[in-house]
N, CA, C and O atoms as CSV, one atom per row, in Angstrom:
chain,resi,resn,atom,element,x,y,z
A,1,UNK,N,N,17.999,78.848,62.325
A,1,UNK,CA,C,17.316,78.116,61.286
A,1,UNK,C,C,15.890,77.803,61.705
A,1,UNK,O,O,14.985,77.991,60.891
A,2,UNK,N,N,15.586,77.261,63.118
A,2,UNK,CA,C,14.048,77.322,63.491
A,2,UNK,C,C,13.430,78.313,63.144
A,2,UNK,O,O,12.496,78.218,62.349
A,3,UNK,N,N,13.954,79.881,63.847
A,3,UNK,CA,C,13.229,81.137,63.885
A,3,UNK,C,C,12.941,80.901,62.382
A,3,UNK,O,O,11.739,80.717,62.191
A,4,UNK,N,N,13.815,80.845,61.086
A,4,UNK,CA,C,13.436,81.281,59.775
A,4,UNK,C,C,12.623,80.333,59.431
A,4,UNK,O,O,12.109,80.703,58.375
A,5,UNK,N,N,12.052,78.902,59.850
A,5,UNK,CA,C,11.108,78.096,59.539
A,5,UNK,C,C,9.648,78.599,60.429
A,5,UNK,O,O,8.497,78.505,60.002
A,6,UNK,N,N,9.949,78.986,61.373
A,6,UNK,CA,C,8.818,79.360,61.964
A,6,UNK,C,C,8.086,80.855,61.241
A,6,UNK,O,O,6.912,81.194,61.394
A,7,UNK,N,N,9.042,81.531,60.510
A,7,UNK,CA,C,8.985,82.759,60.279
A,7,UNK,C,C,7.990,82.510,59.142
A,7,UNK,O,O,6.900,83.071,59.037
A,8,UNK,N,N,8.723,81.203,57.937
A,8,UNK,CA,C,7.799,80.907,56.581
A,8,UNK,C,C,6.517,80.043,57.001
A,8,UNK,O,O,5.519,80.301,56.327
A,9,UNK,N,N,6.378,79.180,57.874
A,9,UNK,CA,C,4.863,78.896,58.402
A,9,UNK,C,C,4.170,80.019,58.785
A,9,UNK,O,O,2.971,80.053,58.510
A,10,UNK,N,N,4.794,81.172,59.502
A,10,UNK,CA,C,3.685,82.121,59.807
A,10,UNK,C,C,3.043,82.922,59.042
A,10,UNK,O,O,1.887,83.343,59.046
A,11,UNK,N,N,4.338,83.154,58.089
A,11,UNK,CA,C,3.654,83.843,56.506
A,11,UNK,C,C,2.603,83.087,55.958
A,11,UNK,O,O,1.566,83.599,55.538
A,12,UNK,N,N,2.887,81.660,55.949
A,12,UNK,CA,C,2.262,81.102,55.006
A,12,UNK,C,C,0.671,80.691,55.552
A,12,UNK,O,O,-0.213,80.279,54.800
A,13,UNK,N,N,0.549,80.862,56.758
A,13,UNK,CA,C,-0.438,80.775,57.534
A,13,UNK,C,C,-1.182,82.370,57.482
A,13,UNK,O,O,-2.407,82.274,57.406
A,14,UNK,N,N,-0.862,83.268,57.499
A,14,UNK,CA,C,-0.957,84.555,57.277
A,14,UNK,C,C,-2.135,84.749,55.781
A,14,UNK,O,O,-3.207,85.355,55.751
A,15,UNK,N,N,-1.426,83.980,54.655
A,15,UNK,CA,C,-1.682,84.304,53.439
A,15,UNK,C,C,-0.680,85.519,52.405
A,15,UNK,O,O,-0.853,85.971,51.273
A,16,UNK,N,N,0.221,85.696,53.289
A,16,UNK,CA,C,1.240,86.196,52.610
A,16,UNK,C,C,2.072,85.703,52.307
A,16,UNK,O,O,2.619,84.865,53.024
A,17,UNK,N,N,2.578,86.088,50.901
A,17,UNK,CA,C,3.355,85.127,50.195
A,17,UNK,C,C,4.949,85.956,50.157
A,17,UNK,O,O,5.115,87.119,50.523
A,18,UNK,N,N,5.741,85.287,49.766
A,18,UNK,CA,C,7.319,85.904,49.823
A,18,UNK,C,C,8.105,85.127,48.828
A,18,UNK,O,O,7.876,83.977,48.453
A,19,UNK,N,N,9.069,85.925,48.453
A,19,UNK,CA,C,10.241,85.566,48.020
A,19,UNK,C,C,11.213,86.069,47.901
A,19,UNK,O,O,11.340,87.293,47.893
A,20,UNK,N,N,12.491,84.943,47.734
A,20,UNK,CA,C,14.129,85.262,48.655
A,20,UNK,C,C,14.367,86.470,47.197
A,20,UNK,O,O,14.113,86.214,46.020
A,21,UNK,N,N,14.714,87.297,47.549
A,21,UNK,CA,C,15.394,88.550,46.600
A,21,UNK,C,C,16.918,89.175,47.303
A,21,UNK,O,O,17.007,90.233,47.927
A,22,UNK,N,N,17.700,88.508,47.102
A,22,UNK,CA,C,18.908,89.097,47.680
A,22,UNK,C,C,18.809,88.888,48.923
A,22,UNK,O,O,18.199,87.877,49.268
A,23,UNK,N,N,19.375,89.775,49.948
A,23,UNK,CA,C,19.422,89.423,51.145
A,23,UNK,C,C,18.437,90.122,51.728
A,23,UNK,O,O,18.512,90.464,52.908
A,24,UNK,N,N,17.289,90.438,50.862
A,24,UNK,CA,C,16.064,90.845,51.285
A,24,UNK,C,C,14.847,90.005,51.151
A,24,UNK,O,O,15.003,89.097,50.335
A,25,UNK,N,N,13.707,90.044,51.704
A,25,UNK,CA,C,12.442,89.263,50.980
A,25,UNK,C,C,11.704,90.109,50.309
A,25,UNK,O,O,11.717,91.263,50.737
A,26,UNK,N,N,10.945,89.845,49.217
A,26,UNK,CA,C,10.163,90.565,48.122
A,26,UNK,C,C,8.652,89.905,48.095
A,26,UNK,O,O,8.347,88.811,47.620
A,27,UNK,N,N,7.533,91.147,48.922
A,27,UNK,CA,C,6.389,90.591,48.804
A,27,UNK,C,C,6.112,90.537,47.504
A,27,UNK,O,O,6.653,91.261,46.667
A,28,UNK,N,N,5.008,89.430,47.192
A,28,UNK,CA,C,4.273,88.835,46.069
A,28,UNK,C,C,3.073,89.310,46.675
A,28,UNK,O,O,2.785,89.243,47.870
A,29,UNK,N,N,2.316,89.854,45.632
A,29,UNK,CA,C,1.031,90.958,45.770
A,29,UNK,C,C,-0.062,89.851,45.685
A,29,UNK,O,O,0.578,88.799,45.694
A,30,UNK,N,N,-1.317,89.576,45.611
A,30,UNK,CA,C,-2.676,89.440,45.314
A,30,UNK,C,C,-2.814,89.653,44.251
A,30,UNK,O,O,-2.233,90.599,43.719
A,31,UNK,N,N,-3.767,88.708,43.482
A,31,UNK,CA,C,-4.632,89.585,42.230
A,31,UNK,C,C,-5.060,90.883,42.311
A,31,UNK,O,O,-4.751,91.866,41.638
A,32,UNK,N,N,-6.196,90.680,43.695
A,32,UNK,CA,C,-6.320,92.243,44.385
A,32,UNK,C,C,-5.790,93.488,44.660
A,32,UNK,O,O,-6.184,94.644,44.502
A,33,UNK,N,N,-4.505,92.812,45.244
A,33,UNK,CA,C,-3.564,93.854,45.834
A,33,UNK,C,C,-3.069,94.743,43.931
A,33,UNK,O,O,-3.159,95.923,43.593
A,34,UNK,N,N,-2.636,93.648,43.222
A,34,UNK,CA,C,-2.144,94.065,42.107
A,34,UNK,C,C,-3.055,95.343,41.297
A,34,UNK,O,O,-2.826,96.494,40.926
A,35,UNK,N,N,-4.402,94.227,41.271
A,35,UNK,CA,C,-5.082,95.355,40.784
A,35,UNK,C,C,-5.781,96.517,41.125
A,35,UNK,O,O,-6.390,97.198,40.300
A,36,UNK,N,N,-5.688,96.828,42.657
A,36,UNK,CA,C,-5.828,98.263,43.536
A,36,UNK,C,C,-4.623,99.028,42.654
A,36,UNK,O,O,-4.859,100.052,42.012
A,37,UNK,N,N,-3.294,98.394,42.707
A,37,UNK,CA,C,-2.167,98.921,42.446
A,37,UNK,C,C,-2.542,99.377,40.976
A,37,UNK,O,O,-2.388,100.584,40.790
A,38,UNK,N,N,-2.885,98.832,40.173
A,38,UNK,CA,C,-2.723,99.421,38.887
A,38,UNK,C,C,-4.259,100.402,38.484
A,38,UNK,O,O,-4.365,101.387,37.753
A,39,UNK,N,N,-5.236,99.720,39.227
A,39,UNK,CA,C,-6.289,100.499,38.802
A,39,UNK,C,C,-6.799,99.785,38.024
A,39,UNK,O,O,-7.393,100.315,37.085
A,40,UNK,N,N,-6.767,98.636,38.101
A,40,UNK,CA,C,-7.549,97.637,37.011
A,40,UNK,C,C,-8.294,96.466,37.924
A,40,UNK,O,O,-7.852,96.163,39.033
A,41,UNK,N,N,-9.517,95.812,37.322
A,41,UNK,CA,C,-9.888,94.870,38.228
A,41,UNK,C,C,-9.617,93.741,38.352
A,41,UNK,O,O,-9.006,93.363,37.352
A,42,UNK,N,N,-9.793,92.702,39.317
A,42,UNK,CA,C,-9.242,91.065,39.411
A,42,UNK,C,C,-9.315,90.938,37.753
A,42,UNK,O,O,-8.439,91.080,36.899
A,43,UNK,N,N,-11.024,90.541,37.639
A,43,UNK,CA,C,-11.473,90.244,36.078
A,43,UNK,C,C,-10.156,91.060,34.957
A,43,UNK,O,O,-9.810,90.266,34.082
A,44,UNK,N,N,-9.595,92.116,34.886
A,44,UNK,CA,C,-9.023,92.519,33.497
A,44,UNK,C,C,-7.451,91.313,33.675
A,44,UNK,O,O,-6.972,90.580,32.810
A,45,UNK,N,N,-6.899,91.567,35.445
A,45,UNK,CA,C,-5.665,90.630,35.387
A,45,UNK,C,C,-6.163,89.116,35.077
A,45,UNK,O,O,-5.187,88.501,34.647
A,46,UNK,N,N,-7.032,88.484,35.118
A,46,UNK,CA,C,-7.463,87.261,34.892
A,46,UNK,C,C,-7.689,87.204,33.154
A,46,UNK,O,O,-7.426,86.127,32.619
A,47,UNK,N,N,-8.146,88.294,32.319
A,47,UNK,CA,C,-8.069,88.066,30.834
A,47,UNK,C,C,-6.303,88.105,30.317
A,47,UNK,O,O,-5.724,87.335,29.551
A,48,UNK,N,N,-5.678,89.505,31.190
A,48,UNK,CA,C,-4.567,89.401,30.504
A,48,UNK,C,C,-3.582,88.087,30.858
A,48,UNK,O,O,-2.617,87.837,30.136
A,49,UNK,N,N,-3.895,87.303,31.984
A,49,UNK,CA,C,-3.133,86.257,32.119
A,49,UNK,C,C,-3.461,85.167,31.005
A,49,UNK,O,O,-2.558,84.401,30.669
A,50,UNK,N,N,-4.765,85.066,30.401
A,50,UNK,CA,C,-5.307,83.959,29.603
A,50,UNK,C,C,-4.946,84.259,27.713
A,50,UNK,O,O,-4.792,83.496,26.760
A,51,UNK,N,N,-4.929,85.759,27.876
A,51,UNK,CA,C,-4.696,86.232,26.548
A,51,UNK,C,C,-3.014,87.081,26.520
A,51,UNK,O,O,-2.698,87.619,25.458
A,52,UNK,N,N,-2.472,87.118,27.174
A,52,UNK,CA,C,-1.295,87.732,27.251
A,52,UNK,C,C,-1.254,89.512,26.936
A,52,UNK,O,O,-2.190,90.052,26.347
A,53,UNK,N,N,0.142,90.408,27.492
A,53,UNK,CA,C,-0.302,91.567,26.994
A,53,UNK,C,C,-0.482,92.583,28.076
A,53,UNK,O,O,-0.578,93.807,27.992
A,54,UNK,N,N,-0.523,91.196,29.878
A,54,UNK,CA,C,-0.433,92.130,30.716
A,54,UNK,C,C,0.455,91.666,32.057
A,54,UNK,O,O,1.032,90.599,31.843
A,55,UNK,N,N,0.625,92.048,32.979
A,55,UNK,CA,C,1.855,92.232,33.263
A,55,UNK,C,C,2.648,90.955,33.854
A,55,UNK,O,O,1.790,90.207,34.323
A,56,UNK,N,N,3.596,90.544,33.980
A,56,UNK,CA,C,4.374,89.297,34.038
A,56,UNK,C,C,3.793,88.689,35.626
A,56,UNK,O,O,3.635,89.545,36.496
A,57,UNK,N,N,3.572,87.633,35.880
A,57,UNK,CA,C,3.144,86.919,37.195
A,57,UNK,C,C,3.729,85.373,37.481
A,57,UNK,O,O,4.184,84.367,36.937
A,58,UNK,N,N,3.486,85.767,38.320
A,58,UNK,CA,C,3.787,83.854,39.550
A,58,UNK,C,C,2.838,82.944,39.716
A,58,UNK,O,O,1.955,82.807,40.563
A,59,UNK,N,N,3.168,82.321,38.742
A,59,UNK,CA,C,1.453,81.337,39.515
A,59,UNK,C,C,2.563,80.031,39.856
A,59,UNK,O,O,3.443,79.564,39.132
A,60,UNK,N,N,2.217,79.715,41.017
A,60,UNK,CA,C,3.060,78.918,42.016
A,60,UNK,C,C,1.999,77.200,41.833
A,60,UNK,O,O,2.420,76.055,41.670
A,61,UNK,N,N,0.795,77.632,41.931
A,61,UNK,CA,C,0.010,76.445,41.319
A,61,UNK,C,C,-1.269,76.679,40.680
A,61,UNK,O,O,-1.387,77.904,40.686
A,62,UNK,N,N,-2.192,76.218,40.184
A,62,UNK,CA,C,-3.242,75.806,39.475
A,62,UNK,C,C,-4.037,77.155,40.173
A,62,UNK,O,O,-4.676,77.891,39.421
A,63,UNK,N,N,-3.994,77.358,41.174
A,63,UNK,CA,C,-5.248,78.393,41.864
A,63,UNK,C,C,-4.530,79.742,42.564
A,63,UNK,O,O,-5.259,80.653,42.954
A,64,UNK,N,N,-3.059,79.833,42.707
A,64,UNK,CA,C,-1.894,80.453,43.748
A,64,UNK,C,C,-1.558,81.099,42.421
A,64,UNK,O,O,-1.052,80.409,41.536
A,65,UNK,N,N,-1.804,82.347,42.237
A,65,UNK,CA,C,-1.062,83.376,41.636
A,65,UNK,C,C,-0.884,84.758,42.337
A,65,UNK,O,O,-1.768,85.129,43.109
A,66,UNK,N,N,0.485,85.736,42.057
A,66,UNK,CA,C,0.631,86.357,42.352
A,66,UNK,C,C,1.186,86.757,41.397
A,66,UNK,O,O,1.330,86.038,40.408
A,67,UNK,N,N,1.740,88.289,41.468
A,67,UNK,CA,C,2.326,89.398,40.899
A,67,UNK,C,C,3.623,89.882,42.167
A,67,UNK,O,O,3.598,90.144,43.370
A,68,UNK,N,N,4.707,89.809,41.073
A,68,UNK,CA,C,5.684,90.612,41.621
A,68,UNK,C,C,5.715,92.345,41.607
A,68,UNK,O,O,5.152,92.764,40.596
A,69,UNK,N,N,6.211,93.371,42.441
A,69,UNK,CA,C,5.674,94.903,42.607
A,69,UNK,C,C,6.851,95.265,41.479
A,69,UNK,O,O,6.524,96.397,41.122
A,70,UNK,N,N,8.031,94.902,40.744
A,70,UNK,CA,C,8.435,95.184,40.194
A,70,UNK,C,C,7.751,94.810,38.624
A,70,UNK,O,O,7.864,95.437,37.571
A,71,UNK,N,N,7.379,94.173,38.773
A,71,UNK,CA,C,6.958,93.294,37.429
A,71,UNK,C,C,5.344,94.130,36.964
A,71,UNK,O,O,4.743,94.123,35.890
A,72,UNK,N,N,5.068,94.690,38.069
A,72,UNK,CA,C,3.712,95.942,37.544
A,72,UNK,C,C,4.356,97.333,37.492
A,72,UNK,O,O,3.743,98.312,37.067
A,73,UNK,N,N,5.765,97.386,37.992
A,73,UNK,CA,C,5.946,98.643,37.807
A,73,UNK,C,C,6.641,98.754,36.281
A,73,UNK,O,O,6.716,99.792,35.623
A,74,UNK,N,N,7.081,97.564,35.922
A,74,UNK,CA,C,7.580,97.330,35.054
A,74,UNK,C,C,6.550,97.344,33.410
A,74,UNK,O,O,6.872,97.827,32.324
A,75,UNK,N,N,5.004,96.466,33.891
A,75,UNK,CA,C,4.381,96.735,32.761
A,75,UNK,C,C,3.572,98.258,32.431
A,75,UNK,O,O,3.274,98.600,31.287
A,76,UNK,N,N,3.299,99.047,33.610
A,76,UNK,CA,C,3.042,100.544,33.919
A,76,UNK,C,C,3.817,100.908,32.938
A,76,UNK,O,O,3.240,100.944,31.851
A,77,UNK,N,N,5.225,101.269,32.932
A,77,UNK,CA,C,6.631,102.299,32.466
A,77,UNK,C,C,6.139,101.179,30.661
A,77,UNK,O,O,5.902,101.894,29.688
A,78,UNK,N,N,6.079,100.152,30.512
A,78,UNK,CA,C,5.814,99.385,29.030
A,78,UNK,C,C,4.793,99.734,28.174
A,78,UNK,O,O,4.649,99.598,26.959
A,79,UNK,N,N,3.705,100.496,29.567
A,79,UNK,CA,C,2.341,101.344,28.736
A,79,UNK,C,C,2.256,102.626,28.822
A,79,UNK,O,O,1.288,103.294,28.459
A,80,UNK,N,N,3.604,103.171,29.469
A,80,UNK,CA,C,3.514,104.665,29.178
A,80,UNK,C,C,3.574,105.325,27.657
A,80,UNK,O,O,4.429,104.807,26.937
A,81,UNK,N,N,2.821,106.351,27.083
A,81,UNK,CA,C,2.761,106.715,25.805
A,81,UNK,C,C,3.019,108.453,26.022
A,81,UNK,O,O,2.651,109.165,26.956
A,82,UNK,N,N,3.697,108.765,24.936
A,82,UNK,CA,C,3.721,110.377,24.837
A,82,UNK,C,C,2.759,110.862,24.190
A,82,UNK,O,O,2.455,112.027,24.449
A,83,UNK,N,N,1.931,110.067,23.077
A,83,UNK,CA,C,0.675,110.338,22.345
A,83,UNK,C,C,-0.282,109.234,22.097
A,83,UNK,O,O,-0.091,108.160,22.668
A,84,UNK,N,N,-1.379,109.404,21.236
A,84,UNK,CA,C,-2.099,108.947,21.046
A,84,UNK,C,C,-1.430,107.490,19.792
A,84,UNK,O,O,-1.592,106.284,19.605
A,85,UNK,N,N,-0.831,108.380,19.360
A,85,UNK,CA,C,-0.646,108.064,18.077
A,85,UNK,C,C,0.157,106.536,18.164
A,85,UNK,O,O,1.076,106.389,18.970
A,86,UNK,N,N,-0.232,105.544,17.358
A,86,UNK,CA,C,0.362,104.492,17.517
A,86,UNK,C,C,0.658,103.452,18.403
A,86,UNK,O,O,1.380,102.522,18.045
């Protein structure tokens, strides 16, 4: 039980963020990290968080947001299109 308290101070000292997912942990991305990942910039994830429309996130407090890697792979596959049309 120490080691796993020492383990979440070091993350959290780090700047990496986590969460319990099964008997695994599931990194929580950056604005940054997110938007390398999608190809979009901080600025577009900061409109779609204010206007909705883009992809689901964690904001843990007032200034602490993150993105889960499923939750962008998830809005990716939501904007895939076979055409133009519609």
């Amino acid at each position: 039980m120490e080691t796993d308290m020492a383990e979440k101070n070091a993350a959290a000292q780090s700047g990496i963020a986590t969460i319990a997912a099964g008997p695994e942990t599931a990194r929580l991305l950056t604005p940054r990290e997110a938007a390398e990942r999608l190809g979009a910039t901080v600025e577009a994830l900061e409109r779609w968080r204010g206007r909705g429309g883009g992809p689901a996130f964690v904001k843990l407090s007032a200034k602490f947001v993150r993105y889960r890697l499923e939750d962008l792979d998830a809005f990716v596959q939501a904007c895939r299109r076979e055409s133009t049309a519609g």
